[in-house]
N, C-alpha and C positions, 0 to 999 in steps of 0.2 A: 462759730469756731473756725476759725483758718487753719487747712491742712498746715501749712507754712510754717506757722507759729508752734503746731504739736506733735510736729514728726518728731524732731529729736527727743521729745519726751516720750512719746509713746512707744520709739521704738527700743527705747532701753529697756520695758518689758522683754521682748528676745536677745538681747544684747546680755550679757554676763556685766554687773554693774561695775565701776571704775571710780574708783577712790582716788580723790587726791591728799597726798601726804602734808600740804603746807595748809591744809581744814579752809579749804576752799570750798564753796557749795558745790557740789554733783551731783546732779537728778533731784535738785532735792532736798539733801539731808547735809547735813555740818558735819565734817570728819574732827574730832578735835585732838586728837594727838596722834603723833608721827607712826604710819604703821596701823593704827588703828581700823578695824572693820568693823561694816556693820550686819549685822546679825538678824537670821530669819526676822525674830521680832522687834528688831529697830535697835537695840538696846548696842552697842558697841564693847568689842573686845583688842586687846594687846595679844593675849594668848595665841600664839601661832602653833599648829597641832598638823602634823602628817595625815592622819585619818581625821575626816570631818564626819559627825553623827548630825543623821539624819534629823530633823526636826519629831517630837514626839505630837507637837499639836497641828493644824493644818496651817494653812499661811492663813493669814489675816484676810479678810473681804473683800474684792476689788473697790475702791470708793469711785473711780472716775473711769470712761470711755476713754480706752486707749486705742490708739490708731496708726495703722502701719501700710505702707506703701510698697506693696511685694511687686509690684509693674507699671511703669507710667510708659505711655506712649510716648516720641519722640517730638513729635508736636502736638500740644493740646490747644486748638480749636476753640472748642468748648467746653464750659465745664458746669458741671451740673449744679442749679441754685431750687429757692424755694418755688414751688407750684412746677416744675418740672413733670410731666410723666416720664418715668427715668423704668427700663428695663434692665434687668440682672441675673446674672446667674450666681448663684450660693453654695457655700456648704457651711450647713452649721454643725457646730460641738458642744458638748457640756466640756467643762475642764474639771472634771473629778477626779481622784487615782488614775484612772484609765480614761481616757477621751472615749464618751460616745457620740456616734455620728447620729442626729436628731434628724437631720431634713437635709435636702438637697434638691435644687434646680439642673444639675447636670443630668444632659441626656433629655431634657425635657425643653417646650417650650420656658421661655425665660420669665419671672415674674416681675409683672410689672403693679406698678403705682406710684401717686402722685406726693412728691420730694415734700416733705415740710407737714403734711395736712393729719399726721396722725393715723395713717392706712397700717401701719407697720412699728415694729416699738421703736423707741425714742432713740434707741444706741443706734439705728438706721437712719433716721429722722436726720439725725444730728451726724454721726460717722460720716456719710455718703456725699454730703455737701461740699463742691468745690472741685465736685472728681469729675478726671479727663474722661472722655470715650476710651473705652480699651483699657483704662484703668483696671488694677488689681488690687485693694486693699485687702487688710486681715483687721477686722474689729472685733477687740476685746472688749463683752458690754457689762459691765455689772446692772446686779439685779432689779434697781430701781430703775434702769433704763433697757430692760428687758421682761421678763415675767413675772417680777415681785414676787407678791407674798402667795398668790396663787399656784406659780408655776406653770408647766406644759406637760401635765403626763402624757404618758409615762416615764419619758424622760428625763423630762427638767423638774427637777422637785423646787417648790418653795424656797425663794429667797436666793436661788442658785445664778451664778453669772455663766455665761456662755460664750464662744468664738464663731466666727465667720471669718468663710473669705470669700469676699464679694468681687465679680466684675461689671462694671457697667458695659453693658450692651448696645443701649438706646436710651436716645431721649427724645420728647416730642417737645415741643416747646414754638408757640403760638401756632401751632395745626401742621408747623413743619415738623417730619422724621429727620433725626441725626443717626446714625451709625458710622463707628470705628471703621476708618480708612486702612485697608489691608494694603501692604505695601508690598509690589507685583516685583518679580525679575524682569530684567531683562531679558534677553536672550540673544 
């Protein structure tokens, strides 16, 4: 998967969605008459209403890894591929009613393993690939490329998708170390 190719999609996840009125494709979905929106669960409406109610069911299930680029360095060097040992710092979430914070690398040595090999879940696996040094992504992973049907208690119950935001820190790649070039003042 190329960053390249799935930024604009992924980041319309945080992005407030944008319809167009002449039923052009957007993100996705077929607007079909002038005006028209589309609706928590897909289904489209004309009715334009001052107060919007809330959804009574939850949203639908994430079905794919979405991916968002919260910081790219200014030159990217290198970029992380498969068999990499690639070091990171994280924070991950559940995104239930309230986000909880499950785990975190901040403050601590950074976790490392190797890009591609199955050390870590699949939304990592796959998310991480193609990133700069000093990069900052946010991966949204659903649950078949994170904890499935087991989960991670206590937190992560069964079948549940989760968030990160990951930075690359390092990568080792043929016995050489890379690290993010800090860019100095003058003076």
């Amino acid at each position: 998967m190329h960053v390249a190719a799935t930024a604009a999609t992924a980041l319309s996840f945080w992005m407030p969605a944008v319809h167009a009125a002449d039923g052009s494709d957007v993100g996705g979905k077929r607007v079909k008459k002038r005006g028209s929106r589309i609706l928590h669960d897909g289904s489209t409406s004309t009715k334009k209403s001052k107060s919007q109610t809330p959804p009574t069911s939850p949203p639908p299930p994430l079905e794919k890894l979405q991916i968002g680029v919260k910081k790219r360095p200014e030159n990217c060097a290198l970029k992380s591929i498969i068999g990499d040992l690639v070091a990171v710092h994280y924070t991950g979430v559940t995104f239930e009613d309230t986000p909880v914070e499950f785990g975190s690398s901040i403050g601590k040595e950074p976790t490392k393993f190797y890009l591609g090999y199955g050390e870590v879940i699949s939304g990592w696996d796959r998310g991480l690939l193609g990133m700069c040094l000093g990069e900052i992504r946010k991966l949204v992973v659903p649950s078949d490329l994170a904890y499935g049907e087991r989960g991670y208690p206590p937190n992560i119950k069964p079948n549940m998708g989760v968030a990160f935001e990951v930075e690359l820190v390092g990568v080792t790649r043929d016995g050489m170390d890379f690290e993010p070039v800090e860019k100095k003042t003058e003076l």
